[in-house]
C-alpha positions as CSV (number, residue, x, y, z in Angstrom):
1,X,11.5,-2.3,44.6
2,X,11.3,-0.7,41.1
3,X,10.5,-2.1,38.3
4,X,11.7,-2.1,35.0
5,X,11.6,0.4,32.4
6,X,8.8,-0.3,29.5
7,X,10.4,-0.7,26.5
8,X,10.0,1.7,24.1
9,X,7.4,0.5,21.2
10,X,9.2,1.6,18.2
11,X,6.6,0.7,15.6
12,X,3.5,3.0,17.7
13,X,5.7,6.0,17.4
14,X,3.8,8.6,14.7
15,X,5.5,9.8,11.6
16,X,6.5,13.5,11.4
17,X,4.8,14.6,7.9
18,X,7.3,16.1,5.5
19,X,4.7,19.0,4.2
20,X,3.9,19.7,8.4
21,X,8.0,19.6,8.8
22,X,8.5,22.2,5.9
23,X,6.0,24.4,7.1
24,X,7.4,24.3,10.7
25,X,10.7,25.1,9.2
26,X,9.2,28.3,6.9
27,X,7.1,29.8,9.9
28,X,10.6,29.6,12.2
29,X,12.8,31.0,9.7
30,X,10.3,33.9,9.0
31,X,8.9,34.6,12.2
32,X,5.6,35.2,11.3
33,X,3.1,32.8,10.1
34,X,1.8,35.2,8.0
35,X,4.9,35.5,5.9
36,X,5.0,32.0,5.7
37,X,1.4,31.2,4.7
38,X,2.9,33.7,1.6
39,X,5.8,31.6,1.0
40,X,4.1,28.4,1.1
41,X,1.0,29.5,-0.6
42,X,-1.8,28.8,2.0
43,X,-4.0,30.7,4.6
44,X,-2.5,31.6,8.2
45,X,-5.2,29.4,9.8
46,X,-4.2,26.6,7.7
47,X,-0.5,26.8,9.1
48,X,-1.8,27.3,12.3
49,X,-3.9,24.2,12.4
50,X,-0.5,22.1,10.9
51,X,1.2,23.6,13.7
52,X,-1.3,22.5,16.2
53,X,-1.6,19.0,15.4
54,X,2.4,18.6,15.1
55,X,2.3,20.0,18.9
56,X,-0.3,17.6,19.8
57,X,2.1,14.9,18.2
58,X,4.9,15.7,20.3
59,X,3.0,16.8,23.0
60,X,5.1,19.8,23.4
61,X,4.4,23.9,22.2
62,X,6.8,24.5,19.7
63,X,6.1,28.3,19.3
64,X,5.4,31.3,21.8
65,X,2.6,33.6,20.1
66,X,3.5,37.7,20.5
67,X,1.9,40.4,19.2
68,X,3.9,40.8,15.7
69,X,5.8,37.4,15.6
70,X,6.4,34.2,17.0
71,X,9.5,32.8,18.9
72,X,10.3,29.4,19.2
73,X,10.2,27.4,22.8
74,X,13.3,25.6,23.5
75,X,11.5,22.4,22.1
76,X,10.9,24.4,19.2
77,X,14.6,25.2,18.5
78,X,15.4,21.1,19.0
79,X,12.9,20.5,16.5
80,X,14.2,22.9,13.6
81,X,17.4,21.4,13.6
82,X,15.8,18.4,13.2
83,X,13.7,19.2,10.4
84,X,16.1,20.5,8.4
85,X,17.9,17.5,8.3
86,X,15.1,15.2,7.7
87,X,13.5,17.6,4.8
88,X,17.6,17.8,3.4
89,X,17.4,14.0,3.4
90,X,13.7,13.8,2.0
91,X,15.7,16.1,-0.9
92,X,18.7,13.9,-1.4
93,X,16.8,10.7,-1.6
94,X,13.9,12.0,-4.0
95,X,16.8,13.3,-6.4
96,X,19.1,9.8,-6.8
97,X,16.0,8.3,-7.8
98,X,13.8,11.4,-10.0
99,X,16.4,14.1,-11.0
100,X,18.6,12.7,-14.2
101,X,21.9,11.2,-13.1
102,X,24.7,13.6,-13.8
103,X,28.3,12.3,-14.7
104,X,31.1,14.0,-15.8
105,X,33.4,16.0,-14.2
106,X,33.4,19.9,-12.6
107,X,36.6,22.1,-12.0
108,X,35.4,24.6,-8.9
109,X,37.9,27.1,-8.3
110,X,37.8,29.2,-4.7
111,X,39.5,31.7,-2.5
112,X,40.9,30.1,1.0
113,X,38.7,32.7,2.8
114,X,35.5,31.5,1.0
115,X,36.7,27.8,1.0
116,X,37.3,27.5,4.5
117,X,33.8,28.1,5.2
118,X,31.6,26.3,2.8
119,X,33.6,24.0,1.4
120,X,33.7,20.7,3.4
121,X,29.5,20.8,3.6
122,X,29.0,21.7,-0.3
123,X,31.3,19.0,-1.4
124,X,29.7,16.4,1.2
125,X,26.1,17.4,-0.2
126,X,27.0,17.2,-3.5
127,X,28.6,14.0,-3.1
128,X,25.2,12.3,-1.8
129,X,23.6,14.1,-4.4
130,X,25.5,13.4,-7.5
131,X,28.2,10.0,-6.7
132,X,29.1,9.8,-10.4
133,X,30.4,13.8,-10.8
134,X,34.3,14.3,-10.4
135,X,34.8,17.4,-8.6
136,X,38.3,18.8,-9.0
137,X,38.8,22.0,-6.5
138,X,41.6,24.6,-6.9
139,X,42.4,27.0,-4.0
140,X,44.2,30.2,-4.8
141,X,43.6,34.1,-5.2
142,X,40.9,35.8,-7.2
143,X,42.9,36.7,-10.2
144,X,44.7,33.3,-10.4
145,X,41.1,32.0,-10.4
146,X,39.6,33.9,-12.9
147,X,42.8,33.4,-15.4
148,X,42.2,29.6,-15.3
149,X,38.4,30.0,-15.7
150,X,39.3,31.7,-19.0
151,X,41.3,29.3,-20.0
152,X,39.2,26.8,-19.6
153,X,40.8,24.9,-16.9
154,X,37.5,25.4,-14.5
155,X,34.1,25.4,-14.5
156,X,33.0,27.8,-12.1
157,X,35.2,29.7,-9.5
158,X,34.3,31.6,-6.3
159,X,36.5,35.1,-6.1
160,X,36.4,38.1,-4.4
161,X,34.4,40.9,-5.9
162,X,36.1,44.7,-6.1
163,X,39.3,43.7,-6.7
164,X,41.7,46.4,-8.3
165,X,41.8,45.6,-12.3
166,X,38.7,43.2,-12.1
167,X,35.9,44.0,-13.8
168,X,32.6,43.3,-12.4
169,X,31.3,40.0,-13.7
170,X,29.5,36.7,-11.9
171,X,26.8,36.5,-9.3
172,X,26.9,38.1,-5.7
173,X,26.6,35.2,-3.6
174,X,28.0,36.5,-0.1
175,X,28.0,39.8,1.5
176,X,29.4,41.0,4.9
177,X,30.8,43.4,6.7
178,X,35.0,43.5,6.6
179,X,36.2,44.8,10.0
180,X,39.7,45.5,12.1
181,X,40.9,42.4,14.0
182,X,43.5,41.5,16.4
183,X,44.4,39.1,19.0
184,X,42.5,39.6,22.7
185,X,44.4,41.4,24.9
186,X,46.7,42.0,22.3
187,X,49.0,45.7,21.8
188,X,49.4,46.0,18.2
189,X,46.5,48.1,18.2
190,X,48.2,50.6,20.0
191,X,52.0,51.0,18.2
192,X,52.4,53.8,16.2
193,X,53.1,53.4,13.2
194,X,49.8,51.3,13.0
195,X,51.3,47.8,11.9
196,X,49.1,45.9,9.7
197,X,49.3,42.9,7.6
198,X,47.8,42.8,4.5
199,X,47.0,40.5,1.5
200,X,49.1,40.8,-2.2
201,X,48.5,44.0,-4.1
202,X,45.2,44.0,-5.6
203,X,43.2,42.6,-3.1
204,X,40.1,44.3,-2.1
205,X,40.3,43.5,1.4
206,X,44.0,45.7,1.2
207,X,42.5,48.4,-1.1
208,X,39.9,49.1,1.9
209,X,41.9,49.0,4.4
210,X,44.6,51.5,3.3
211,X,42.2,53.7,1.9
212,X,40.3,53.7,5.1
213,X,43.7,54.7,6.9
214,X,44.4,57.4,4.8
215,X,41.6,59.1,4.9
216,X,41.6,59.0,8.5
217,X,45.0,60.3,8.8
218,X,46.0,57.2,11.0
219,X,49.9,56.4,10.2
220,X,50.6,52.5,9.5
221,X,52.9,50.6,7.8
222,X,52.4,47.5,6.1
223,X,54.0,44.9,8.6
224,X,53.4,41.5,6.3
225,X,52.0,40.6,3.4
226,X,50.6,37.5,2.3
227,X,48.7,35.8,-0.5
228,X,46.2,33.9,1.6
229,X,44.1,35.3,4.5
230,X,45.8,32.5,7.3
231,X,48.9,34.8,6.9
232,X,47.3,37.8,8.1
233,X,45.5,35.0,10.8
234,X,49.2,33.8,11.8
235,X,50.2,37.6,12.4
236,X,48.0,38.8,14.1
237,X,47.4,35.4,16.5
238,X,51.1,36.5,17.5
239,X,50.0,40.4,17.8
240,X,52.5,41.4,15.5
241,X,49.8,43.7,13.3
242,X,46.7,43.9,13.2
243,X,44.3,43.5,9.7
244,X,41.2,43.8,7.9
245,X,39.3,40.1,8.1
246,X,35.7,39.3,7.5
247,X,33.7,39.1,10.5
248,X,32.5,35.8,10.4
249,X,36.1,34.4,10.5
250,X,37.0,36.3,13.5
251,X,37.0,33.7,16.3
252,X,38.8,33.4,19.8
253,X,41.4,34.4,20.5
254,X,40.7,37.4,17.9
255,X,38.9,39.9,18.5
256,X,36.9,42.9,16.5
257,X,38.5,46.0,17.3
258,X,37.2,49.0,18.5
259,X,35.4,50.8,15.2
260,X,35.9,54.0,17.3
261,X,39.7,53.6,17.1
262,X,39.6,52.5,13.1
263,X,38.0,53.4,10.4
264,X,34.9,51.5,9.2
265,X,35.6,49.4,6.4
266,X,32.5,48.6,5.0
267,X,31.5,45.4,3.2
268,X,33.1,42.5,1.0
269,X,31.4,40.6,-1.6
270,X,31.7,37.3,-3.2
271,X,31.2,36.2,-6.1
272,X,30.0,33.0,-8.3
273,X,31.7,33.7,-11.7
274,X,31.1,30.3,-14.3
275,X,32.1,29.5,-17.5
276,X,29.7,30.2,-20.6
277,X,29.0,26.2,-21.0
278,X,29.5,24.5,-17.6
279,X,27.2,21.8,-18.5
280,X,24.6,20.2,-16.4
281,X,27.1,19.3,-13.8
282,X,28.2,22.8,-13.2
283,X,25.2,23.6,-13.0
284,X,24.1,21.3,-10.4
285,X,27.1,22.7,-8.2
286,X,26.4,26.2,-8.3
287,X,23.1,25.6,-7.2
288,X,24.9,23.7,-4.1
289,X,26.9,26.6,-3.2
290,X,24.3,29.7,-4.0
291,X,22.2,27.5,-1.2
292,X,24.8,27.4,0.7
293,X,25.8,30.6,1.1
294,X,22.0,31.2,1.7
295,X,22.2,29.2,5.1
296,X,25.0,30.9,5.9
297,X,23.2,34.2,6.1
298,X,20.1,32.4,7.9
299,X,23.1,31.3,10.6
């Protein structure tokens, strides 16, 4: 006959140390205790002896020792997800009750490609951080962006950098390679004329791409244009052109194209451009979205 399962004694379970968690996290993202004793200020054997205890806690080996690095066991990689969370938490709460209480509100401008992808986690975060702050967002192009930051209708706006008649100004948050995509399976990549769509004159992403064509002698013609970057999405979906997209959006059913059939198209940059006096609540935000686009790159 078998018996019944012990309940689990919640109050005997041990207490993951915030200071253990964070240098857990370091040593993962760095791959090297060594580098992280650097970051965090101590000695190698005194991270080591953190992480030993923490894998006597759990009763599990977080981390596989090699000869330059370490790698994280499968228990390991559990664990980091946790421990950002709990050490983003630790953050949140410390701040309602320590950092000043911000009101007020913030005008945050952004392109739709840029939006898309930070957005919905910035604005949570920032939320939990800061309830009292009004956050008004405004999606459009780069030089509809920039215009209302001038004028004063925004506080900070997110734009990207390179385009034709804009000067450089801001802070480069977000670089990555811009690359040919099409749908899977698709045939546009093989008409001639090359179709392609394209975003409205100006645009960075259409100044590389043509460029990149003409100086590889490849004939095209400019199938669609549009002003937001799901245009060029809802063309090539239907494999009616091809286009230049940022690889990180490029998700089933697109594809990267063949670089051997195209011409590279090297990199696209954005950046955090803010008004002279954005106030302590601007402030707050950009710091939100410069971190943010830092985990992006770490992901």
């Amino acid at each position: 006959m078998n018996q019944p399962a012990t309940p689990l004694n919640h109050g005997a379970l041990p207490l993951l140390d915030t200071e253990v968690l964070r240098t857990f996290v370091t040593i993962a993202e760095s791959g090297s205790f060594t580098r992280a004793a650097r970051q965090v200020f101590r000695t190698p054997s005194a991270l080591s002896m953190q992480i030993k205890r923490l894998e006597e806690t759990l009763g599990q080996p977080l981390f596989v020792r090699e000869a330059r690095r370490v790698r994280l066991t499968p228990e390991g990689e559990m664990l980091l997800g946790y421990g950002r969370r709990l050490l983003q938490l630790n953050e949140e709460a410390v701040t309602q009750f320590l950092a000043p209480s911000l009101e007020g509100r913030v005008g945050f401008g952004t392109t739709d490609d840029v939006g898309s992808r930070i957005l919905p986690g910035v604005l949570a975060q920032f939320a939990r951080s800061h309830p009292a702050v009004q956050v008004d967002v405004v999606v459009g192009n780069s030089s509809a962006m920039l215009k209302r930051l001038e004028a004063g209708e925004l506080d900070l706006v997110l734009v990207t950098a390179g385009n034709d008649g804009q000067e450089p100004q801001g802070e480069i948050v977000h670089s990555e390679p811009l690359v040919w995509a099409g749908r899977e399976g698709g045939i546009a990549t093989q008409r001639s004329p090359l179709p392609v769509a394209l975003a409205n004159r100006g645009c960075a992403w259409r100044a590389a791409a043509l460029d990149a064509l003409d100086r590889a002698g490849i004939a095209y013609r400019v199938a669609y244009t549009c002003e937001h970057c799901a245009g060029q999405e809802a063309a090539m979906l239907a494999d009616l052109a091809v286009a230049p997209f940022p690889v990180s959006l490029v998700k089933p059913p697109l594809r990267k194209l063949d670089q051997d059939a195209l011409p590279p198209l090297g990199d696209y940059q954005v950046a955090l451009v803010r008004r002279s006096a954005t106030g302590s609540a601007g402030d707050a935000l950009a710091g939100h979205v410069v971190e943010a686009f830092r985990d992006l790159r770490k992901h």
